[in-house]
Chimera marker file (.cmm) of the C-alpha trace (Angstrom):
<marker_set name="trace">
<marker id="1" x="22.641" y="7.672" z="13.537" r="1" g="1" b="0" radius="0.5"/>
<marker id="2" x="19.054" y="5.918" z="13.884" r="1" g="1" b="0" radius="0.5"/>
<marker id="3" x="17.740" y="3.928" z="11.078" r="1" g="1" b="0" radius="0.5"/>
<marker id="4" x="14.152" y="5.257" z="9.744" r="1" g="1" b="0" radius="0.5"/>
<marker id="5" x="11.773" y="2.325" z="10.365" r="1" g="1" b="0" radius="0.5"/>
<marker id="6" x="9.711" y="4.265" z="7.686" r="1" g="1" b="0" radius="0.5"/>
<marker id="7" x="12.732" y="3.713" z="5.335" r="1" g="1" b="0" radius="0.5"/>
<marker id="8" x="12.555" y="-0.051" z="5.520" r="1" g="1" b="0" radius="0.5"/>
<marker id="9" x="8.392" y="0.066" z="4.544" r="1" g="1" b="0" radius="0.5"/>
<marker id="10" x="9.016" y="2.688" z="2.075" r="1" g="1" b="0" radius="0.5"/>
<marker id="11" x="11.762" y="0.401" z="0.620" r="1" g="1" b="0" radius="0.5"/>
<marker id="12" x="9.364" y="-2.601" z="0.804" r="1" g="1" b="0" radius="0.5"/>
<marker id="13" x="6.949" y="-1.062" z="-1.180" r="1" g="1" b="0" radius="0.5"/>
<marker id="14" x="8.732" y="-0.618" z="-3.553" r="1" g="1" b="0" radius="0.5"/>
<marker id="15" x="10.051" y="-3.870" z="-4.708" r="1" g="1" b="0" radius="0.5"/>
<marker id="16" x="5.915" y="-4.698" z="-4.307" r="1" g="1" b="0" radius="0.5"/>
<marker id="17" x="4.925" y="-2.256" z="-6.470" r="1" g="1" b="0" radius="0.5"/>
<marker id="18" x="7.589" y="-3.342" z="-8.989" r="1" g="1" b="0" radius="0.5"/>
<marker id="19" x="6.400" y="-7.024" z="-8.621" r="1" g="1" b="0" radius="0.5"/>
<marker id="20" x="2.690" y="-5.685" z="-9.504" r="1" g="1" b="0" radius="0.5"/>
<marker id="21" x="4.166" y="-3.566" z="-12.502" r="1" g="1" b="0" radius="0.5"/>
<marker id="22" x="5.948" y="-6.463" z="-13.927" r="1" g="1" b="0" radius="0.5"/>
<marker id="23" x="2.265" y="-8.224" z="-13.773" r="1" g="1" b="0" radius="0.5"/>
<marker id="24" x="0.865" y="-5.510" z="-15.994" r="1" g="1" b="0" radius="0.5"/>
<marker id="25" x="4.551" y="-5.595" z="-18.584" r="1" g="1" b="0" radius="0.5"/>
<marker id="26" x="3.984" y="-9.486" z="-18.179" r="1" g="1" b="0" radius="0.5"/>
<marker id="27" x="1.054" y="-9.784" z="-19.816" r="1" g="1" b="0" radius="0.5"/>
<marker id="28" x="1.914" y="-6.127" z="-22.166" r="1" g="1" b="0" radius="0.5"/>
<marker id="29" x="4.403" y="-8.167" z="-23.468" r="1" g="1" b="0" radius="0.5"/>
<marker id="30" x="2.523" y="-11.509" z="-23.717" r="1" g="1" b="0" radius="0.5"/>
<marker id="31" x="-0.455" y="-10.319" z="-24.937" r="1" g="1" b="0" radius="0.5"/>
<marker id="32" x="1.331" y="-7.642" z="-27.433" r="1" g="1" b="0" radius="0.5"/>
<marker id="33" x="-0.796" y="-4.705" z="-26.222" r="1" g="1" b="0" radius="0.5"/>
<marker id="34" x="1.438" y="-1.748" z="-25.574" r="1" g="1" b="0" radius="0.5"/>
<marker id="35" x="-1.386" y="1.225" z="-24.443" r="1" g="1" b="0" radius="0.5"/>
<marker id="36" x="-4.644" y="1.052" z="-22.977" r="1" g="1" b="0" radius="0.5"/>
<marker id="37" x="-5.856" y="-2.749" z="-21.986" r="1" g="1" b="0" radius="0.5"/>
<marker id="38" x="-7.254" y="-3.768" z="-25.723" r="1" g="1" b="0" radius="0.5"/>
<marker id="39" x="-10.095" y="-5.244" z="-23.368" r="1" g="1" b="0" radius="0.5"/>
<marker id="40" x="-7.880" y="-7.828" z="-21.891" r="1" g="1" b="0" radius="0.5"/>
<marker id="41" x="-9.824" y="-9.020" z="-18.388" r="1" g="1" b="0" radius="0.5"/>
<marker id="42" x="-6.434" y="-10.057" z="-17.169" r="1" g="1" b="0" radius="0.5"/>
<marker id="43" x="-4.738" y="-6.756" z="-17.990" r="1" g="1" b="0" radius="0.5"/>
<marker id="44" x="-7.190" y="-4.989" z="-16.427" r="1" g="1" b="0" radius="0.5"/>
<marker id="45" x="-6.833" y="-6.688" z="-13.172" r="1" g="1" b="0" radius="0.5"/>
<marker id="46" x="-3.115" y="-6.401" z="-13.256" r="1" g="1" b="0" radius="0.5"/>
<marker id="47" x="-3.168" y="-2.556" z="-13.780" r="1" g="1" b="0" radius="0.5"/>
<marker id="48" x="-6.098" y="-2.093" z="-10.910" r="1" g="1" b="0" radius="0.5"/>
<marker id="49" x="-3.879" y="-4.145" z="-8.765" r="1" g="1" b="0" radius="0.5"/>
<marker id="50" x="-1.091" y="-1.755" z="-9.555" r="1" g="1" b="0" radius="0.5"/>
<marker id="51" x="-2.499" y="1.298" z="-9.655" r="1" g="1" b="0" radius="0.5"/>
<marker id="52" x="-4.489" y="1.017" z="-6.543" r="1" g="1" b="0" radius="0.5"/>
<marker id="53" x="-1.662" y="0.348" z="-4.419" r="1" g="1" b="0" radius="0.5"/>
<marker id="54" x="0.018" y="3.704" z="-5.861" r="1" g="1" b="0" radius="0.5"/>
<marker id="55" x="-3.200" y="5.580" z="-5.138" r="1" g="1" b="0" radius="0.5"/>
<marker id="56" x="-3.148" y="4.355" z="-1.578" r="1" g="1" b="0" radius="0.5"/>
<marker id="57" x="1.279" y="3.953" z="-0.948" r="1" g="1" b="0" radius="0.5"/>
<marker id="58" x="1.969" y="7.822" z="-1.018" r="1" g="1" b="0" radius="0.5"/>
<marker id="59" x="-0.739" y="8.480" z="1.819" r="1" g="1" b="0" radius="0.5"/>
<marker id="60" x="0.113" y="5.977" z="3.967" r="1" g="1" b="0" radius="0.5"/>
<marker id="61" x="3.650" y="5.842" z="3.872" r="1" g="1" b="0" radius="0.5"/>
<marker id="62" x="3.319" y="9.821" z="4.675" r="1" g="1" b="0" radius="0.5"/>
<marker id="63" x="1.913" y="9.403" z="7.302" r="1" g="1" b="0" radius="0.5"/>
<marker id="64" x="4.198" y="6.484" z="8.670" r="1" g="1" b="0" radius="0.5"/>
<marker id="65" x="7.218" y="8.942" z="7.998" r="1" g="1" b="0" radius="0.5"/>
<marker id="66" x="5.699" y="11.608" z="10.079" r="1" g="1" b="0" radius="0.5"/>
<marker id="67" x="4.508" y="9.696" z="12.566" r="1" g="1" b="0" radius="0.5"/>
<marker id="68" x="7.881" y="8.664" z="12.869" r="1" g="1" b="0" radius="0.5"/>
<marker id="69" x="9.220" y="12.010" z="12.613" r="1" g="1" b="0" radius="0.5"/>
<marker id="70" x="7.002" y="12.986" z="15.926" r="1" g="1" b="0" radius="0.5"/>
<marker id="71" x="8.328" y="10.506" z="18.232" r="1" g="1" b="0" radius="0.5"/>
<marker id="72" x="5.816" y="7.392" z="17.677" r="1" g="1" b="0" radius="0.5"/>
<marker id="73" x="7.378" y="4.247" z="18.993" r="1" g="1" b="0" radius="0.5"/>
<marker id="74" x="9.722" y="2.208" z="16.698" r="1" g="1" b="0" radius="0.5"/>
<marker id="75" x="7.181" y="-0.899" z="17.892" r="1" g="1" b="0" radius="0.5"/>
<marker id="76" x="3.671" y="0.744" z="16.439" r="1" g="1" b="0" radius="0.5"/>
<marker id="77" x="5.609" y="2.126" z="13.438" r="1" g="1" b="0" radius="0.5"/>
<marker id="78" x="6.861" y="-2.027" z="12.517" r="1" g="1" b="0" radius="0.5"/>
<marker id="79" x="3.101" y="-3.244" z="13.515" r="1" g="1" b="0" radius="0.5"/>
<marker id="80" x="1.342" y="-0.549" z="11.475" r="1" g="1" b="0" radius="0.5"/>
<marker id="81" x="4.478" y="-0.930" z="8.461" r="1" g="1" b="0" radius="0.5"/>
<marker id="82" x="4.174" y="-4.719" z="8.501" r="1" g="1" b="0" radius="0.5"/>
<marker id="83" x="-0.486" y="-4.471" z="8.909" r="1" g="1" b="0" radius="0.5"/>
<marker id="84" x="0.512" y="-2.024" z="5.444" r="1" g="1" b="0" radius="0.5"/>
<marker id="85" x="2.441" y="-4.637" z="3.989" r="1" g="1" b="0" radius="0.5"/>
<marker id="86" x="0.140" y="-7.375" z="4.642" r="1" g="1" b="0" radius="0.5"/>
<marker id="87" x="-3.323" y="-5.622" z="3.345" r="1" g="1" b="0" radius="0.5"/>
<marker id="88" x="-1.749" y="-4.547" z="0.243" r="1" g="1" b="0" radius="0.5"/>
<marker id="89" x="-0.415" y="-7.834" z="-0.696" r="1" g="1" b="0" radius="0.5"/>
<marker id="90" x="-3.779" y="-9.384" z="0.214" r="1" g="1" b="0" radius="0.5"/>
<marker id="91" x="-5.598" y="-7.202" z="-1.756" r="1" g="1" b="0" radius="0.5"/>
<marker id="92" x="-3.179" y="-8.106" z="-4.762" r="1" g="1" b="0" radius="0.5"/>
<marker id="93" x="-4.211" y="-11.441" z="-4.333" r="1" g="1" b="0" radius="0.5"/>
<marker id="94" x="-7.959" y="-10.884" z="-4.033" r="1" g="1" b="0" radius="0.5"/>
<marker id="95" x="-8.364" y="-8.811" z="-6.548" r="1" g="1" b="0" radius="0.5"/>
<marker id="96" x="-6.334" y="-11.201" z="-9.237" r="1" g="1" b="0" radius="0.5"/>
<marker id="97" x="-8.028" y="-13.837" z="-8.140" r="1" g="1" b="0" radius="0.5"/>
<marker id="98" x="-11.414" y="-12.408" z="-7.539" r="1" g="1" b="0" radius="0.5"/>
<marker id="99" x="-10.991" y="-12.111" z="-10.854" r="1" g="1" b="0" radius="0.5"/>
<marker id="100" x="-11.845" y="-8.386" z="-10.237" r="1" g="1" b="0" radius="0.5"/>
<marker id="101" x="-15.302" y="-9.242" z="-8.534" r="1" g="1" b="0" radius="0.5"/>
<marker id="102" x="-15.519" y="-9.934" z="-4.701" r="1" g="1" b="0" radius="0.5"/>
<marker id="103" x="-12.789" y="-12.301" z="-2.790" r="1" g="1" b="0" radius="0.5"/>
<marker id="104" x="-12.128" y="-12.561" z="0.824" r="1" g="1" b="0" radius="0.5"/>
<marker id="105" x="-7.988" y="-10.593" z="0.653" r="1" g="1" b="0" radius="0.5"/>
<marker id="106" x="-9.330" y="-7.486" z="-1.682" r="1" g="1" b="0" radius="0.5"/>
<marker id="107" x="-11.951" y="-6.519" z="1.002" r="1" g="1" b="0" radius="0.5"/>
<marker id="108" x="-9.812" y="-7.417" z="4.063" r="1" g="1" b="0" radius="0.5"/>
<marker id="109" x="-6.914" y="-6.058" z="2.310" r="1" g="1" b="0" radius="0.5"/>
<marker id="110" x="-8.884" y="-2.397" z="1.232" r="1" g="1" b="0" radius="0.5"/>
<marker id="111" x="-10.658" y="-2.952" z="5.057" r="1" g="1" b="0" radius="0.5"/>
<marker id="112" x="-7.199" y="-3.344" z="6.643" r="1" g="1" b="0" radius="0.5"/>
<marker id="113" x="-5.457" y="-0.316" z="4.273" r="1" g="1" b="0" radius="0.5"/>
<marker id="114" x="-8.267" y="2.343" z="5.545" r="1" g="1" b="0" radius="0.5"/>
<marker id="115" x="-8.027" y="1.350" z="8.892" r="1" g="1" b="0" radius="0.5"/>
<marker id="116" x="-3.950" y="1.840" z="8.880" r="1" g="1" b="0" radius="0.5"/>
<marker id="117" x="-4.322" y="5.061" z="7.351" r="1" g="1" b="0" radius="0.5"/>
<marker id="118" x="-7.209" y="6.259" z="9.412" r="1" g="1" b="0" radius="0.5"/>
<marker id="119" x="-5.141" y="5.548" z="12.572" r="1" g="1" b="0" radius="0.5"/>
<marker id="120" x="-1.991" y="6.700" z="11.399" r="1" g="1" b="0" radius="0.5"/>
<marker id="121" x="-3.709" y="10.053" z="10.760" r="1" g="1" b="0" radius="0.5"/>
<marker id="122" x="-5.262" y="9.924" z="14.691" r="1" g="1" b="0" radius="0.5"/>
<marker id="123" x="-2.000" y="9.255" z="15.911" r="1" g="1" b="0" radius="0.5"/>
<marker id="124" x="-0.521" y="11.910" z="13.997" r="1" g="1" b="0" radius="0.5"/>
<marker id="125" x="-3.107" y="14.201" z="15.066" r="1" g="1" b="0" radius="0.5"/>
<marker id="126" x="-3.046" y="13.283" z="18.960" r="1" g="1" b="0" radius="0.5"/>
<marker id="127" x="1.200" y="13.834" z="18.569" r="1" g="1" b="0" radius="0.5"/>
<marker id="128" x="0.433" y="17.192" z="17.099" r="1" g="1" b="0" radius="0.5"/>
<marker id="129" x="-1.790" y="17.931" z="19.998" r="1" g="1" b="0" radius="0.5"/>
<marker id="130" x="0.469" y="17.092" z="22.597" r="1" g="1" b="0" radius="0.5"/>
<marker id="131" x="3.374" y="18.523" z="21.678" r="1" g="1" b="0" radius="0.5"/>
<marker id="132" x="1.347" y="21.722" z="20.171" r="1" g="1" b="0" radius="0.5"/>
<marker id="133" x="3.500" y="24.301" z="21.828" r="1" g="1" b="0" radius="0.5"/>
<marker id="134" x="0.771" y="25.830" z="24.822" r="1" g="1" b="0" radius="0.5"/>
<link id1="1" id2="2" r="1" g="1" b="0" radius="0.2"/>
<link id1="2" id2="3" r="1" g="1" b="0" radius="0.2"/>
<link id1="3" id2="4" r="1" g="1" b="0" radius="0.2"/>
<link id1="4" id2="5" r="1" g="1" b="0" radius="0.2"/>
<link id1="5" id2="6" r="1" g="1" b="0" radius="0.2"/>
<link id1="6" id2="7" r="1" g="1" b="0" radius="0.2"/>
<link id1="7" id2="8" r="1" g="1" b="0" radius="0.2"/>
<link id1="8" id2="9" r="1" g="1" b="0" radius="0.2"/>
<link id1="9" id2="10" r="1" g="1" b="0" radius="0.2"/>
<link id1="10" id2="11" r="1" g="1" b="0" radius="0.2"/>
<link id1="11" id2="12" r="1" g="1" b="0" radius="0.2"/>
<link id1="12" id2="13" r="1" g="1" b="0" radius="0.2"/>
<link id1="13" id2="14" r="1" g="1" b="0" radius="0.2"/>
<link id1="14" id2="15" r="1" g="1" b="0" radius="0.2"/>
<link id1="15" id2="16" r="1" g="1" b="0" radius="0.2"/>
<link id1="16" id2="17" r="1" g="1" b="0" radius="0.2"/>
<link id1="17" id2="18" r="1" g="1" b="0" radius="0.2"/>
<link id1="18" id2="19" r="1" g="1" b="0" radius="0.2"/>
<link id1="19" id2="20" r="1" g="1" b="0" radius="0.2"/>
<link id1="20" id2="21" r="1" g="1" b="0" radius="0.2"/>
<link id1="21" id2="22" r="1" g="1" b="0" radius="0.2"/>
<link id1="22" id2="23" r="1" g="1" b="0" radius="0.2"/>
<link id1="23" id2="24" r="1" g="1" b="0" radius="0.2"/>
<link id1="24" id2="25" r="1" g="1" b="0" radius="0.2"/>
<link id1="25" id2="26" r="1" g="1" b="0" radius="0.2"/>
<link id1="26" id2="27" r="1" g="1" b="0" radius="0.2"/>
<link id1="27" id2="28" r="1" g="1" b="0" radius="0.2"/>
<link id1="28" id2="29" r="1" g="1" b="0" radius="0.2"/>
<link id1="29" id2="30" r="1" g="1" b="0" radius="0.2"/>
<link id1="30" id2="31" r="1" g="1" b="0" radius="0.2"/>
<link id1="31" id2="32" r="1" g="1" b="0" radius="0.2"/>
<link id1="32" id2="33" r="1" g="1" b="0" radius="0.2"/>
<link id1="33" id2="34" r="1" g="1" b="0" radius="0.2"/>
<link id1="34" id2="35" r="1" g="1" b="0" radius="0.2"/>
<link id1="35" id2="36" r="1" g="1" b="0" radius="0.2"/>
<link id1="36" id2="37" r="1" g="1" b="0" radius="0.2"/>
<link id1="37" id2="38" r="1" g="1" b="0" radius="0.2"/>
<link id1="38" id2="39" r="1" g="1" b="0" radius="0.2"/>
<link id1="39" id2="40" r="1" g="1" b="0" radius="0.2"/>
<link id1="40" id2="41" r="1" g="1" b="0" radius="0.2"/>
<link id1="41" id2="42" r="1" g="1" b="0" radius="0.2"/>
<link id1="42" id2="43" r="1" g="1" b="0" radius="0.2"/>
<link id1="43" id2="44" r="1" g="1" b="0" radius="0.2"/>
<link id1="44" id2="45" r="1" g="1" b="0" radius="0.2"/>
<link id1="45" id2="46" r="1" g="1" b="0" radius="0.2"/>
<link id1="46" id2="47" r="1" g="1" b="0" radius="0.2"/>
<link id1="47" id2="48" r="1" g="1" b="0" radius="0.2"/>
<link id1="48" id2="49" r="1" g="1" b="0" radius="0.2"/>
<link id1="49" id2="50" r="1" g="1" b="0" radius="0.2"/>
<link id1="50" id2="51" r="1" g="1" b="0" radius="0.2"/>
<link id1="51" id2="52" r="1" g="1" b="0" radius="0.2"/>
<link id1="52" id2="53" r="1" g="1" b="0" radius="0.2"/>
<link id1="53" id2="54" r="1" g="1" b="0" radius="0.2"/>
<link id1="54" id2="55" r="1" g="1" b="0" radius="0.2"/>
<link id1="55" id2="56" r="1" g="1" b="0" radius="0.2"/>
<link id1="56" id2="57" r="1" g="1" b="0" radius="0.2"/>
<link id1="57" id2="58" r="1" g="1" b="0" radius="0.2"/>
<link id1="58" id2="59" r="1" g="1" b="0" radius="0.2"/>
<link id1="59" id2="60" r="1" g="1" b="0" radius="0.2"/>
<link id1="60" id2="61" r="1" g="1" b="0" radius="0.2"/>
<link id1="61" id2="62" r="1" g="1" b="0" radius="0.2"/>
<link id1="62" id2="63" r="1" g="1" b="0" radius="0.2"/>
<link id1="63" id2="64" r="1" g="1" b="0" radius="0.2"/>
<link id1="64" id2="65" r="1" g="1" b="0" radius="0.2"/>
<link id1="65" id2="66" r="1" g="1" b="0" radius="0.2"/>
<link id1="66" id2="67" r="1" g="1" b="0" radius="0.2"/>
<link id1="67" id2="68" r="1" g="1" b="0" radius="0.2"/>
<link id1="68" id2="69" r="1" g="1" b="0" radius="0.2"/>
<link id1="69" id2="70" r="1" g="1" b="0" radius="0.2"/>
<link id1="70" id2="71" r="1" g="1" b="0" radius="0.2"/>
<link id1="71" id2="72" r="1" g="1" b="0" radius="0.2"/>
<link id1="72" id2="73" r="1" g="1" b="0" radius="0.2"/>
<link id1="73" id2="74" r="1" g="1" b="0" radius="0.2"/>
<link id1="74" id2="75" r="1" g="1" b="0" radius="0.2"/>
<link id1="75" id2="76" r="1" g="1" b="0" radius="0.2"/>
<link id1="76" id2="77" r="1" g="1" b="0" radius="0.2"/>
<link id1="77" id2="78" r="1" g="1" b="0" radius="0.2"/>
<link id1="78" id2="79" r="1" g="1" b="0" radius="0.2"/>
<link id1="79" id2="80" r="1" g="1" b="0" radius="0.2"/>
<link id1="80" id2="81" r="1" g="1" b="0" radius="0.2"/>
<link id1="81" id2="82" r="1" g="1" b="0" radius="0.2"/>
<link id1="82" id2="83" r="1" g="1" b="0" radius="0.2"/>
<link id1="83" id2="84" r="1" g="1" b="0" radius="0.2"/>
<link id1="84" id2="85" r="1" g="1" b="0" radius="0.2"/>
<link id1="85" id2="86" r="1" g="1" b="0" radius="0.2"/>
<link id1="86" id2="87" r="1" g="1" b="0" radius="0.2"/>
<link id1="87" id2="88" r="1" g="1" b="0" radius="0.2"/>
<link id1="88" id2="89" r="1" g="1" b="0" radius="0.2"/>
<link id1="89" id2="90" r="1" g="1" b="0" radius="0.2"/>
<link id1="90" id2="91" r="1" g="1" b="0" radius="0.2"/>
<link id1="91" id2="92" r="1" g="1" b="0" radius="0.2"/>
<link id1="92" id2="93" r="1" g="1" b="0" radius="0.2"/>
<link id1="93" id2="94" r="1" g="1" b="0" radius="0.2"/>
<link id1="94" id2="95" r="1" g="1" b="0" radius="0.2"/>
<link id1="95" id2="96" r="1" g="1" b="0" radius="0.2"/>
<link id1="96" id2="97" r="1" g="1" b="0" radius="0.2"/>
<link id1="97" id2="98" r="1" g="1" b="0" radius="0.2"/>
<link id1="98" id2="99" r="1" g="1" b="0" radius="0.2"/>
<link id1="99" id2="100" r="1" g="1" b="0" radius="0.2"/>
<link id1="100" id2="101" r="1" g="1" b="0" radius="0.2"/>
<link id1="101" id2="102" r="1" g="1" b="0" radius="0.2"/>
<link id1="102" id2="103" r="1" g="1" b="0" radius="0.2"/>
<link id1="103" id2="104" r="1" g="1" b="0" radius="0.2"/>
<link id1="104" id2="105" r="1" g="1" b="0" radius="0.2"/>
<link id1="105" id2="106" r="1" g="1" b="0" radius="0.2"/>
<link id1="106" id2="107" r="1" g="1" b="0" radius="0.2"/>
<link id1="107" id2="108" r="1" g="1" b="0" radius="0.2"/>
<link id1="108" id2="109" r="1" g="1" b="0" radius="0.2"/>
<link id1="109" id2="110" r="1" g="1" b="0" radius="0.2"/>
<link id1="110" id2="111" r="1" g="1" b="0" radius="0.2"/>
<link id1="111" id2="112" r="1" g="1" b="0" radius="0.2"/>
<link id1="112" id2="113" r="1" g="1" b="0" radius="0.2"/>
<link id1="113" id2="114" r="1" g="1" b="0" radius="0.2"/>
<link id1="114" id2="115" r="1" g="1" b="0" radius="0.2"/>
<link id1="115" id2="116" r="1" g="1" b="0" radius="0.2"/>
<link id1="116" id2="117" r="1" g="1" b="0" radius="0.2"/>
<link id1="117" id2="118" r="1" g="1" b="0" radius="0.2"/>
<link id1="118" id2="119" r="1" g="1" b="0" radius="0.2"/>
<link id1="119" id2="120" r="1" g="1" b="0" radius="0.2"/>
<link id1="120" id2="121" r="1" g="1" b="0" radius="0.2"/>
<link id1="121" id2="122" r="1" g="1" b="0" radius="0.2"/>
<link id1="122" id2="123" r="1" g="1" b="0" radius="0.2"/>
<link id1="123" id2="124" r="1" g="1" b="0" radius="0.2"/>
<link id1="124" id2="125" r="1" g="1" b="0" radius="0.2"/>
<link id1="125" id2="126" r="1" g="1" b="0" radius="0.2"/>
<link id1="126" id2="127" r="1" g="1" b="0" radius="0.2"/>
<link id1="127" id2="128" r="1" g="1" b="0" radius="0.2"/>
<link id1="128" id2="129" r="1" g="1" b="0" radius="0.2"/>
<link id1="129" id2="130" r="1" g="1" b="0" radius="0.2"/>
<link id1="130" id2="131" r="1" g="1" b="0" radius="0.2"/>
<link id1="131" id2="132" r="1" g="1" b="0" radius="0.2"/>
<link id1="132" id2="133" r="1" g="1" b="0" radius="0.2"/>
<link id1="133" id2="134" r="1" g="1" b="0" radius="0.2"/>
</marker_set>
């Protein structure tokens, strides 16, 4: 049986995403603030850094899986999984230390993310096209 490359980015992104949500419980628990932000900058940035990458993960990661699914090769599935991995954990770091303003890893980071998930939807649409039944 063939391993799903998607599985390993899908499994990736997880343990990220739990490394930004212990950020946000970090400073919950710190900072003693158990709903909302209370105002805390830092807070803030932690649950922007974590919630953006679940508003973007889901998309992207659907379309690696069905990219997958119609035949792309296991090569441009690792360089688009790994380009994922890469943005989001620059934009992580650009936004935290942007200090939510502008940094140089949340706009390549958001710049790289669209671009993944604008391709991945091309290629997904070209696949569809050429193996739409005639």
């Amino acid at each position: 049986m063939p391993l799903s490359v998607t599985a390993l980015y899908v499994s990736l992104s997880a343990l990220l995403m739990l490394v930004y949500a212990w950020g946000v419980v970090r400073i919950r628990k710190r900072e003693k603030i158990g709903l909302g932000s209370a105002d805390n900058k830092a807070l803030e940035i932690a649950m922007r850094v974590h919630g953006n990458f679940l508003e973007y993960a889901p998309m992207f990661l659907l379309l690696l899986a069905c990219a997958e699914m119609n035949g792309l090769s296991a090569l441009y599935l690792h360089v688009m999984g790994a380009a994922w991995l890469v943005a989001r954990v620059l934009h992580g770091i650009g936004l935290s230390h942007g200090r939510g303003g502008y940094h140089p890893g949340r706009f390549y980071g958001t710049l790289i993310t669209w671009l993944l998930i604008c391709a991945a939807a091309v290629i997904n649409l070209g696949l569809w096209v050429l193996g739409a039944p005639q």
